[in-house]
N, CA, C and O of each residue as an XYZ file, in Angstrom:
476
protein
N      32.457      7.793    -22.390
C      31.982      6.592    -23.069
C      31.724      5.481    -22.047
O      32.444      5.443    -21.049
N      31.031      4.834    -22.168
C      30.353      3.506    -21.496
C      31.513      2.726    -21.356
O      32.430      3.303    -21.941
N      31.971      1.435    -20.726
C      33.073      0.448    -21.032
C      33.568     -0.002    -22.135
O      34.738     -0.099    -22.506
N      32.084     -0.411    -22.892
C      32.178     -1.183    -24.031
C      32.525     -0.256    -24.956
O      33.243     -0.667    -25.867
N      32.119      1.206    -24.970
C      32.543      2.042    -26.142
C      32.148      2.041    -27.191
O      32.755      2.479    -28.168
N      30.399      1.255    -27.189
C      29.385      1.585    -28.050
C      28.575      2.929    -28.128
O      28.006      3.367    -29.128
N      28.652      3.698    -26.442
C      27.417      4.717    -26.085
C      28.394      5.647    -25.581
O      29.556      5.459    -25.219
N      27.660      6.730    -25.633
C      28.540      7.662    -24.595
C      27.701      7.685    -23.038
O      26.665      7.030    -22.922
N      28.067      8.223    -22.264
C      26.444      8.296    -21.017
C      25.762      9.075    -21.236
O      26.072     10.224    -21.553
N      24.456      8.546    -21.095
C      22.966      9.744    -21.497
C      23.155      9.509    -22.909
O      23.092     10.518    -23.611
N      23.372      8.403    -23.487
C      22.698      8.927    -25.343
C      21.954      8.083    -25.601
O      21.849      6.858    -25.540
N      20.895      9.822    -26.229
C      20.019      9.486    -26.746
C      19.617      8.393    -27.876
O      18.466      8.092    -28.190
N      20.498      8.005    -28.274
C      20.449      7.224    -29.469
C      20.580      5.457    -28.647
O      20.417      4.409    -29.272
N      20.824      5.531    -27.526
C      21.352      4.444    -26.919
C      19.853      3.675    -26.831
O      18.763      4.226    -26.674
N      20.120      2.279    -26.974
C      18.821      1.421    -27.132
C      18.146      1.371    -25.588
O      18.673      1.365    -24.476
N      16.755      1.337    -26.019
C      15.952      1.173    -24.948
C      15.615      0.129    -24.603
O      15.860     -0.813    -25.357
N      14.902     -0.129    -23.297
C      14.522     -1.248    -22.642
C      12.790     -1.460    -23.467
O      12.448     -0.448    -24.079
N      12.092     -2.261    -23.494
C      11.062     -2.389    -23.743
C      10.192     -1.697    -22.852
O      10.758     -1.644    -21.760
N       8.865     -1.035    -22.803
C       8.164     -0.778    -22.068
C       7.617     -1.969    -21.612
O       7.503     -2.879    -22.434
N       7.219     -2.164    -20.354
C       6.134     -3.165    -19.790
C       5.251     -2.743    -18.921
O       5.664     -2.560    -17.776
N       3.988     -2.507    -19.185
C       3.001     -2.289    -18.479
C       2.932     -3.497    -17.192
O       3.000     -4.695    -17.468
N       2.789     -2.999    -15.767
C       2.584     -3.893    -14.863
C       1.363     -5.128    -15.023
O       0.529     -5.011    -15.920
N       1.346     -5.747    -14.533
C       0.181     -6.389    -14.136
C       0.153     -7.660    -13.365
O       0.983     -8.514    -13.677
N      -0.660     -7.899    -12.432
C      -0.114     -8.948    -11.483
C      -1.511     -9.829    -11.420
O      -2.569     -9.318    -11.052
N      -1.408    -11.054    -11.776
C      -2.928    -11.800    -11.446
C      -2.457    -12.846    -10.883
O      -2.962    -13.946    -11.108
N      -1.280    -12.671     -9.951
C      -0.965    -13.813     -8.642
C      -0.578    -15.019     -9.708
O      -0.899    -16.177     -9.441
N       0.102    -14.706    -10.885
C       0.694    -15.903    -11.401
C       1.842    -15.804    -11.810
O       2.229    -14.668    -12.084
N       2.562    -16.690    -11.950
C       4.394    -16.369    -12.393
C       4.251    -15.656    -13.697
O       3.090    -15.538    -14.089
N       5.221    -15.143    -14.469
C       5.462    -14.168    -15.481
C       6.742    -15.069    -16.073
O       7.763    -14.742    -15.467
N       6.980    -16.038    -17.008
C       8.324    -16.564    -17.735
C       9.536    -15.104    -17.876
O       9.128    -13.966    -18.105
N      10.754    -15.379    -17.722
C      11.558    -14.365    -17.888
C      11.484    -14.563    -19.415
O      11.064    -15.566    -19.992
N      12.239    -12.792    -20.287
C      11.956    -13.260    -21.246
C      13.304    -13.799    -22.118
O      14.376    -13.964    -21.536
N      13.150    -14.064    -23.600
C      14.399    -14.985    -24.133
C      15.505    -14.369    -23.682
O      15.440    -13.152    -23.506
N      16.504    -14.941    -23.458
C      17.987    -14.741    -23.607
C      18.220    -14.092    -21.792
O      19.312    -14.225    -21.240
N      17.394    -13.628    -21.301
C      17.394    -13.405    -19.700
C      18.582    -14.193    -18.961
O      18.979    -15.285    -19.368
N      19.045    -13.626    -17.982
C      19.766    -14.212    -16.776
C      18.927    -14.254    -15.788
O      18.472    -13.205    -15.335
N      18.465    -15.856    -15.121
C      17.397    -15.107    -14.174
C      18.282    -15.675    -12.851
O      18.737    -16.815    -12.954
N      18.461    -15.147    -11.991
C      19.351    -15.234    -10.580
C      18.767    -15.567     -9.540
O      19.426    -16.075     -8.633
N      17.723    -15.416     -9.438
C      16.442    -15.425     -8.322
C      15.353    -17.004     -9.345
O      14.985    -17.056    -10.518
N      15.256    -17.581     -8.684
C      13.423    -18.818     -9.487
C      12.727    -18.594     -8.389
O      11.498    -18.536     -8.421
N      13.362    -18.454     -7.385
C      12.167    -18.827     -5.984
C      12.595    -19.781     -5.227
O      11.991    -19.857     -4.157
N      13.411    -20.530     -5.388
C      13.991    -21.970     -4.876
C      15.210    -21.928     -4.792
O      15.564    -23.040     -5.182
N      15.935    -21.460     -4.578
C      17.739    -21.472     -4.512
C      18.163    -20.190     -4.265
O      17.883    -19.299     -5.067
N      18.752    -19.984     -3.343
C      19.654    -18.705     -2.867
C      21.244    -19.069     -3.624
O      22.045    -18.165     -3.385
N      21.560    -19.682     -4.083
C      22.871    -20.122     -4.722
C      23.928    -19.392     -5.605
O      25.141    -19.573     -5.719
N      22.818    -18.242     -6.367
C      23.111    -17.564     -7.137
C      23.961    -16.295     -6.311
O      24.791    -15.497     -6.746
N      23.385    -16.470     -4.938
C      23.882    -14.516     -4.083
C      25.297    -15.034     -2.549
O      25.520    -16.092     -1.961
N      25.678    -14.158     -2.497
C      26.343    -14.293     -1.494
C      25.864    -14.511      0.165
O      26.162    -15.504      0.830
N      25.322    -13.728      0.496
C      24.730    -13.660      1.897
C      23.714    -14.979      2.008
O      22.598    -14.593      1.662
N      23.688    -16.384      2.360
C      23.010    -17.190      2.647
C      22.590    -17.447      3.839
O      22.465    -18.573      4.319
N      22.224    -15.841      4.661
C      21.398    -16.128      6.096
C      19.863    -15.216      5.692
O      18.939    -15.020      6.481
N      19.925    -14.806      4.399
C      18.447    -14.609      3.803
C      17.611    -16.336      3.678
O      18.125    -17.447      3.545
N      16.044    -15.883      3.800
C      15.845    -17.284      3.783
C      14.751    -17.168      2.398
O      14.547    -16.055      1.912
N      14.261    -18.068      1.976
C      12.922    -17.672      1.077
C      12.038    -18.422      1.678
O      12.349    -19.486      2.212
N      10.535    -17.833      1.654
C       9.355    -18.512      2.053
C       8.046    -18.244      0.880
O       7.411    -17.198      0.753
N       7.926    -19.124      0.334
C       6.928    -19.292     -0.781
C       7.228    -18.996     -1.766
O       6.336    -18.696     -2.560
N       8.454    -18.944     -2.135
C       9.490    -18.384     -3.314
C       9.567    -17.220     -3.241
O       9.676    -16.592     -4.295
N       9.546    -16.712     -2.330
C      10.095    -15.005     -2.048
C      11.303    -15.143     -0.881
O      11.472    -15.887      0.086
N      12.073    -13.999     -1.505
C      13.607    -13.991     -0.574
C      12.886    -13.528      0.015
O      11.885    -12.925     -0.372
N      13.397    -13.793      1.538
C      13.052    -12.771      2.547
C      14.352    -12.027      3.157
O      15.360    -12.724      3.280
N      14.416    -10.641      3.558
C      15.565    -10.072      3.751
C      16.357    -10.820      5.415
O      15.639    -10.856      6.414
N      17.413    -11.202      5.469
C      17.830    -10.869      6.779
C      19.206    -10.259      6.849
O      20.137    -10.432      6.062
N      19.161     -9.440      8.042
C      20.311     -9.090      8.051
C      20.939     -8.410      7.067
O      20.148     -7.765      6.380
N      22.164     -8.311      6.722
C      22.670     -7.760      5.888
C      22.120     -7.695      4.453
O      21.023     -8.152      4.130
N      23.207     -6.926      3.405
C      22.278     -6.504      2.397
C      22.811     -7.930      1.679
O      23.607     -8.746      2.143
N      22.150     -7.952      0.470
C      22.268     -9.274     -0.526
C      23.000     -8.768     -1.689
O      22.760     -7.656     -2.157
N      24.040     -9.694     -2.249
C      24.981     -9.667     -3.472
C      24.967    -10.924     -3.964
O      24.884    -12.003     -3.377
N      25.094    -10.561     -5.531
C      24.945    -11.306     -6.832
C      26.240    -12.043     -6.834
O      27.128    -11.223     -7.066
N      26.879    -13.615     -6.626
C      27.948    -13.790     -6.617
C      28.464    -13.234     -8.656
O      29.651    -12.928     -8.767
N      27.783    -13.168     -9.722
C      28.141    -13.471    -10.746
C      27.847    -11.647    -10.494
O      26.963    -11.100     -9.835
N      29.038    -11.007    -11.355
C      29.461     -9.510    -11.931
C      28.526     -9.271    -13.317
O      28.340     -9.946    -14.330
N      28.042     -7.983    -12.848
C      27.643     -7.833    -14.119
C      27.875     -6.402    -14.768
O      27.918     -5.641    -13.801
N      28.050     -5.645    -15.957
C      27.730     -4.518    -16.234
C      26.985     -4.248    -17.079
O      26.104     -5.107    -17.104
N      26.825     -3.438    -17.882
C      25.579     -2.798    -18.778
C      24.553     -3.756    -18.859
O      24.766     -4.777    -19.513
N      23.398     -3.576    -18.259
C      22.439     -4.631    -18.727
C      20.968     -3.720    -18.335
O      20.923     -2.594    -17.838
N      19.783     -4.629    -18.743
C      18.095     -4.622    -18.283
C      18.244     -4.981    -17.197
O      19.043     -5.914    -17.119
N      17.571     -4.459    -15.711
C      17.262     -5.255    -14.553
C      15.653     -5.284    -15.028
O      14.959     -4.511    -15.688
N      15.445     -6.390    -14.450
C      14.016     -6.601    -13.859
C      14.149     -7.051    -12.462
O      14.976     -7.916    -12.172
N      13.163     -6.358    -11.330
C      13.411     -6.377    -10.033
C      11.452     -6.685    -10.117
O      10.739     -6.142    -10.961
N      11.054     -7.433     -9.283
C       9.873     -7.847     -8.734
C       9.997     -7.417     -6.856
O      10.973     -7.782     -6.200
N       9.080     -6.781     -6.368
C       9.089     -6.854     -4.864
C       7.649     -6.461     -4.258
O       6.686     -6.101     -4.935
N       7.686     -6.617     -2.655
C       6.518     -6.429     -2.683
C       6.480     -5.824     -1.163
O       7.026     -6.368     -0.204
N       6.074     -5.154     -1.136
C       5.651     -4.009      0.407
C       4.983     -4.541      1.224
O       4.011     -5.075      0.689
N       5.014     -4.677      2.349
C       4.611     -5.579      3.507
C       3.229     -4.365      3.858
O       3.276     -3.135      3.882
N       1.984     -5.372      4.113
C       0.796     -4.412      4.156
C       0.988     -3.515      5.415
O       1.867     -4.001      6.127
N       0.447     -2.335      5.945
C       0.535     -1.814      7.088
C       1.381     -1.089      7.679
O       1.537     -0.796      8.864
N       2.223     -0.672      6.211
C       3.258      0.445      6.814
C       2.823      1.692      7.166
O       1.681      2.045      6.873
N       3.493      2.324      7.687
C       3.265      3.695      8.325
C       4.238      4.338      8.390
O       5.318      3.931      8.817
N       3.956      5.640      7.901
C       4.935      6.673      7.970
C       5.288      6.671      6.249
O       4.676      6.016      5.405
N       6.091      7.312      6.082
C       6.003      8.211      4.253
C       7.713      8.236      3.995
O       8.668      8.598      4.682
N       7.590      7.770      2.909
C       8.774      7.482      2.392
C      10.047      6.305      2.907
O      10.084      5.090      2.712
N      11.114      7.282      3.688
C      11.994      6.184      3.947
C      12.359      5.928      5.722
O      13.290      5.379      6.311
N      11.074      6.652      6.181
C      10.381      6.585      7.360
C       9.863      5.310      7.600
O      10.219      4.472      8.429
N       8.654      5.262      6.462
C       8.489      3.420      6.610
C       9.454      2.390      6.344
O       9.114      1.380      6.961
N      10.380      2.231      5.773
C      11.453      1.355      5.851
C      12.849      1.879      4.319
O      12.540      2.536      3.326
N      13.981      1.443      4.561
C      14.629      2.291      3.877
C      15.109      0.999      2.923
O      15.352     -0.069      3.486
N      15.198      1.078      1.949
C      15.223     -0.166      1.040
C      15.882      0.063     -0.375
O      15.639      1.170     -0.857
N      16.793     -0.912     -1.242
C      17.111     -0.408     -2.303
C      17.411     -1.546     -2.879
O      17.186     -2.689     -2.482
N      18.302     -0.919     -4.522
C      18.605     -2.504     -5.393
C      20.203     -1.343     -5.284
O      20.043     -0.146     -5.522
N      21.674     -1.896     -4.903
C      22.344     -1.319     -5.308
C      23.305     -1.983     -6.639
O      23.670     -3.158     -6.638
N      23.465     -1.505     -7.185
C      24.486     -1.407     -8.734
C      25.878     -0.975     -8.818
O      26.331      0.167     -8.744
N      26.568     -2.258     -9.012
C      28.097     -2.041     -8.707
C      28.957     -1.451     -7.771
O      29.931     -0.739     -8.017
N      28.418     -1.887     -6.406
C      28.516     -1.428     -5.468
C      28.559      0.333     -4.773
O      28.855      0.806     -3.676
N      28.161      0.814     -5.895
C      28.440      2.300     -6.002
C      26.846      2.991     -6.230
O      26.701      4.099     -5.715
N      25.544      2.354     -7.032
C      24.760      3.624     -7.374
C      23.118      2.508     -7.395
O      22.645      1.578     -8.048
N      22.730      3.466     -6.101
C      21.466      3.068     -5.490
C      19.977      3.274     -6.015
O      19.713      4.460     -6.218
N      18.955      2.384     -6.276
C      17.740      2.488     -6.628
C      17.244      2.148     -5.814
O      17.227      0.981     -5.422
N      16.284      3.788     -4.961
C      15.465      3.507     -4.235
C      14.219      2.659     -4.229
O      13.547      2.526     -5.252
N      13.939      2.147     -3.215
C      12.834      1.050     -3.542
C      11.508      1.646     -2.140
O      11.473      0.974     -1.110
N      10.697      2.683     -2.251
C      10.018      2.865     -1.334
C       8.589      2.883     -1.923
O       8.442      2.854     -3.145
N       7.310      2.940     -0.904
C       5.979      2.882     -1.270
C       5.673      4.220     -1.276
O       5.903      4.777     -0.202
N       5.306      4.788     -1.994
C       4.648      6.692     -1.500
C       3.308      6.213     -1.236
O       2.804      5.194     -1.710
N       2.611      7.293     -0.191
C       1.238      6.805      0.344
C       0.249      7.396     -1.316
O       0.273      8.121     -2.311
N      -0.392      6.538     -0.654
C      -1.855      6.513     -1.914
C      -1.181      5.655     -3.123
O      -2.005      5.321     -3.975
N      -0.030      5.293     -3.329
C       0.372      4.276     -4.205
C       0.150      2.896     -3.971
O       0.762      2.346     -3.056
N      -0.755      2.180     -4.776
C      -1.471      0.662     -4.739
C       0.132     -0.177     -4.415
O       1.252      0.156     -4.802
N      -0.208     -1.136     -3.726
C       0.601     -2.562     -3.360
C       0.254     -3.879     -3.634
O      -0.860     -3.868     -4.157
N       0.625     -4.846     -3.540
C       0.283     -5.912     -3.681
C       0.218     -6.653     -2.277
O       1.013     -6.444     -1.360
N      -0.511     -7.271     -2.252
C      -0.921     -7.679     -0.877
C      -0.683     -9.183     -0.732
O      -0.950     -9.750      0.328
């Protein structure tokens, strides 16, 4: 069973996330109602590691990895990112990258070639 002891793991019956079709026309996207949003673009305040910097309202990575000072469990992520043009090499050859989850279980974050980016 899950923590809360609503779900078991893997059930099927367990509520889904909404589908969202991508789409990007270089304009902000409102989070939607009831959201936690941790990231605006303007304040690192929300994470631990404050030698990341942001430039144009994008974190930029440094150094070490980045943590959420506020705990969370069962929830929706929404993760936004964006692949630096001109990589080379396939998979985690071009750079090795992730979102990790409770310090224990990793979502890879890589470009496969012939997959569109945002530039």
């Amino acid at each position: 069973m899950q923590p809360d002891g609503k779900w078991h793991i893997h059930d099927p019956d367990r509520t889904q996330p909404e589908v969202v079709e991508p789409k990007y026309d270089g304009k902000p996207v409102p989070a939607p109602e009831g959201a936690k949003v941790i990231f605006d673009g303007t304040s690192l305040d929300q994470f631990m590691n404050n030698t990341w910097k942001i430039e144009d309202g994008v974190m930029i990575a440094g150094g070490k990895g980045q943590k959420s000072k506020e705990k969370f469990g069962d929830m929706h992520l929404h993760v936004e990112w964006m692949v630096p043009v001109g990589l080379k090499g396939w998979g985690q050859a071009q750079g090795n990258s992730g979102i990790f989850l409770m310090d224990r279980y990793e979502i890879q974050v890589l470009k496969l070639l012939g997959q569109p980016h945002v530039s």
